[in-house]
N, C-alpha and C positions, 0 to 999 in steps of 0.2 A: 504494500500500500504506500511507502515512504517512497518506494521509487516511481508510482504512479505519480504523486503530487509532485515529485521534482521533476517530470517530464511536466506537468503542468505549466508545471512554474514557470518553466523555461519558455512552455509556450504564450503566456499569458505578457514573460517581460518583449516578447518579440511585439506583439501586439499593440502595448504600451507603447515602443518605439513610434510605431508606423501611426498612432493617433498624436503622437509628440509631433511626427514630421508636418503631419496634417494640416496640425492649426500652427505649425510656424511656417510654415509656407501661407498661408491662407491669412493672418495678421500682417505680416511683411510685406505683401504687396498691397496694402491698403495705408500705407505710412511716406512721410518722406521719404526719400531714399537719399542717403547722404554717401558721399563716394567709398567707401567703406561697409555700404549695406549688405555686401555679399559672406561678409565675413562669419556673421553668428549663423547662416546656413551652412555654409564650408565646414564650422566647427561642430555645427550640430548634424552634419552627414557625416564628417570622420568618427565620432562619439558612435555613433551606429553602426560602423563598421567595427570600430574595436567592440562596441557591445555584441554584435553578430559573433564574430570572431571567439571570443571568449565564451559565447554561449553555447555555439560547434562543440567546443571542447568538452565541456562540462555536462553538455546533451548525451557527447560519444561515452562517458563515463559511465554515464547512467543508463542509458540504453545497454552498453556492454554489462549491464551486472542482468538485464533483464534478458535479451538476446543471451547472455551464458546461461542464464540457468532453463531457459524453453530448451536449449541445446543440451542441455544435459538430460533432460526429459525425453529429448527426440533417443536420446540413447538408449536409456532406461526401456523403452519401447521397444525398441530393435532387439535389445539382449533380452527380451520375453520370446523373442523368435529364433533370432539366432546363436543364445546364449553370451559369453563371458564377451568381451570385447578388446584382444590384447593389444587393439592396436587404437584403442580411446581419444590417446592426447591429440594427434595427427587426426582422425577425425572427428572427434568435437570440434575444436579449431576452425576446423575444414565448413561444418556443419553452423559455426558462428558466421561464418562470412555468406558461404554461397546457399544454406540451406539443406546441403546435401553432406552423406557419410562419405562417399567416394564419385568421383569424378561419371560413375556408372549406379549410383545408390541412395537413393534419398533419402533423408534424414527427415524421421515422420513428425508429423504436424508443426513444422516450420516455415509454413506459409504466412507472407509479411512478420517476420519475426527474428529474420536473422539481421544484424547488424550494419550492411548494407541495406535494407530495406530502412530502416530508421533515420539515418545518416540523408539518405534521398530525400525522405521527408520533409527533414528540417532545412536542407539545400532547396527545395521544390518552394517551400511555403515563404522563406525569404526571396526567392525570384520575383513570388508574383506579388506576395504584401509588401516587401519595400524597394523591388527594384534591383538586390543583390546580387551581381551573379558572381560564381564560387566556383569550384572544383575542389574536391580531395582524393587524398590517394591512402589508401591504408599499404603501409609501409611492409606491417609485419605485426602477425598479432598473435603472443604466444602466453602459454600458461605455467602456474605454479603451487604449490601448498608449502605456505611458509609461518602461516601465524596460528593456524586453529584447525581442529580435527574435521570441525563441520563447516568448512569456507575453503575455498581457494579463491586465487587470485588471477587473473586477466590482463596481460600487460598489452595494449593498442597505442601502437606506432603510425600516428596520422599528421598528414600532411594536412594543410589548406590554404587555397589561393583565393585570395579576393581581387576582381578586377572589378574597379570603378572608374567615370570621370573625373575622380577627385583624389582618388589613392587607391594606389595597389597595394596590396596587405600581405603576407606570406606569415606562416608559422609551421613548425614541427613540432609538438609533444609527444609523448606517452602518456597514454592516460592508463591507473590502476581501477578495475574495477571488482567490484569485491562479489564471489557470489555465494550464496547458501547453499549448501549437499542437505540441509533439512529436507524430508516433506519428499523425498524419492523412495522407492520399493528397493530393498536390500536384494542385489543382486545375489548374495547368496540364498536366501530364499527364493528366490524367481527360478533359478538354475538347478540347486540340491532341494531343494524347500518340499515339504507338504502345504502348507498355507505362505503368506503374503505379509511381508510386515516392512512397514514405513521407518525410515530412519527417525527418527526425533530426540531431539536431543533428552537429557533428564534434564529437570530442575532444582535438583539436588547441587548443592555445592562443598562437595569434601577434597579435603586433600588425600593424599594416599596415606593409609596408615588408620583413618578417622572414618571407613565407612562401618556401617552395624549390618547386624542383620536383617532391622526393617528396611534399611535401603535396599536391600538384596528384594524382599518382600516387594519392595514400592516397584522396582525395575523391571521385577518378574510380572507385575497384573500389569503395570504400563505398558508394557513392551516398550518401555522405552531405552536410549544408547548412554553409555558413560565413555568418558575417552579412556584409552588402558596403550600404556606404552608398547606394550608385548601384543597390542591384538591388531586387529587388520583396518588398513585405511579405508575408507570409501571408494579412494581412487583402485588402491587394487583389489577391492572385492570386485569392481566395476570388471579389469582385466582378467578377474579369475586367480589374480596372484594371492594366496594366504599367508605368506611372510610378513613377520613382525616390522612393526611400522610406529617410530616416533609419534606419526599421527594418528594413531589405531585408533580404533570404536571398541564394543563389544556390547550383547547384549544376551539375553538366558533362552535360550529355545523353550516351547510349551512341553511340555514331558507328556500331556493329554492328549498330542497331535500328531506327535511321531511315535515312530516304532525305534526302541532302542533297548542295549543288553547295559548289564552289571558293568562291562568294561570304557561305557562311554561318560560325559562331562558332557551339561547341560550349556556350557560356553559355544555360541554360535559356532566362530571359526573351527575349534576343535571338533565339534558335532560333526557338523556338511563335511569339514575334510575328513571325518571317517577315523582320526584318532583315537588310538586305543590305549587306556591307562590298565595299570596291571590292580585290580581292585581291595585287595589284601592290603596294598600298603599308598594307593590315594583316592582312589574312588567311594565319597563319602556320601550316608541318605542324610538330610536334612530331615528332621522331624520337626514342620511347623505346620500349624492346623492351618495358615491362610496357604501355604505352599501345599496343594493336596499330592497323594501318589506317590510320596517317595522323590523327591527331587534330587538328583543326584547332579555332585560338584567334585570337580579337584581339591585336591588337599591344598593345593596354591591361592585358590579362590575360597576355600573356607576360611583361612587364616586372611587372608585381603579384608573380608567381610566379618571379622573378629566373631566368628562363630565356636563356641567353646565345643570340646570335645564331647561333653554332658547333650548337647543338643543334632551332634551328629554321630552316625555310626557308619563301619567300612560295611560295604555291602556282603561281604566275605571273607 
């Protein structure tokens, strides 16, 4: 919703302009004109170019966090058909600009939505409201995951030329645009899964060392994600990769939904990849009446979740 309003916004200060130009053209020629009349127009057309100019920029930002994450949905779609996607970074990307996974492969429901489409918009609607003609060039537009388990980042290398009667204008930026992996279908459910479960973050805030058992409880009826150094990022669930990742998630499979033995842990990544713990010595039941059936966990996750040993037993 936040980057709805800021595309507003952006539209409503373009608008502003062109009613600014309006009634200064429209006052000015109803006055003396003293040899220097031309001058607060000249100043108030450049003012409008840099205002144009600067709002390109900050358009491309915001549209880029919106255009990524339709793009990332176009994916999430695909790998319901095609499965795991190892080759994601290269076509998301791909799928931000033109729409499509590969040069032969469309990227589903990204019609008016990719970042080129947006960008035309805003170049179209200054043509015809104030006169502006433009060109940009998207330079290079590539991706990253450097601050948070559930965001990555968007870095957009864009040019833009402004030709006027009064000033030619030139820029090049980068804009960062930030987007949300909330609110997508866990690729490992989609691909290994019996049922369907949405990333979400929790609302819990612990440090490591400080979770309890009802957090384990709250996480379990939520389905909802906790980040976990050792468990699997978004991005490589996405590829299919299960190797531990700085930016790992993790979340507790339903034990009511699968079919599982004594030697398995209720931990998503460990579940789907078919990991087998030796149950004598960490395969532990959980005995809690909101946790029905016997919920079983690793002995590494019982201690995380400071579960005493009075409240869990080996399965064998």
């Amino acid at each position: 919703m936040g980057l709805i309003k800021n595309k507003k916004g952006v539209i409503f200060t373009v608008m502003a302009i062109v009613i600014a130009i309006f009634f200064t053209v429209l006052f000015s020629g109803r006055v003396e004109k003293p040899l220097d009349y031309k001058v607060p127009v000249v100043e108030t057309r450049i003012t409008v170019l840099n205002g144009y100019m600067n709002n390109f920029f900050d358009y491309a930002e915001v549209t880029g966090s919106i255009s990524g994450y339709s793009s990332l949905q176009g994916i999430i779609t695909d790998i319901t058909v095609s499965g795991y996607n190892a080759n994601f970074e290269s076509e998301y990307l791909y799928c931000m600009e033109t729409g499509n996974l590969t040069t032969s492969q469309v990227c589903p429901n990204m019609i008016n939505k990719t970042i080129i489409y947006y960008l035309d918009s805003i170049k179209t609607l200054a043509e015809d409201e104030l006169n502006i003609k433009s060109n940009y060039v998207i330079n290079s537009i590539s991706m990253a995951q450097t601050t948070d388990a559930f965001s990555m980042e968007v870095y957009i290398n864009l040019s833009l030329d402004i030709t006027d009667v009064l000033a030619n204008l030139s820029d090049t930026r980068v804009m960062t645009s930030t987007v949300r992996l909330e609110g997508i279908e866990d690729p490992l459910y989609i691909v290994q899964g019996t049922y369907s479960n949405i990333i979400r973050k929790t609302s819990l805030r612990r440090a490591e060392g400080d979770w309890k058992q009802g957090d384990l409880v709250q996480l379990f009826n939520n389905r909802t994600y906790k980040n976990y150094k050792d468990g699997v990022s978004i991005i490589n669930r996405i590829k299919g990769n299960l190797s531990a990742n700085v930016y790992g998630i993790e979340s507790f499979v339903d034990n009511n939904l699968v079919v599982y033995d004594i030697n398995d842990t209720m931990v998503d990544f460990w579940f789907w990849d078919n990991v087998k713990f030796r149950c004598d010595t960490v395969i532990v039941v959980i005995n809690d009446t909101i946790i029905p059936n016997d919920f079983q966990l690793d002995d590494t996750h019982r201690l995380m979740f400071n579960i005493s040993n009075r409240n869990a037993t080996h399965t064998c």
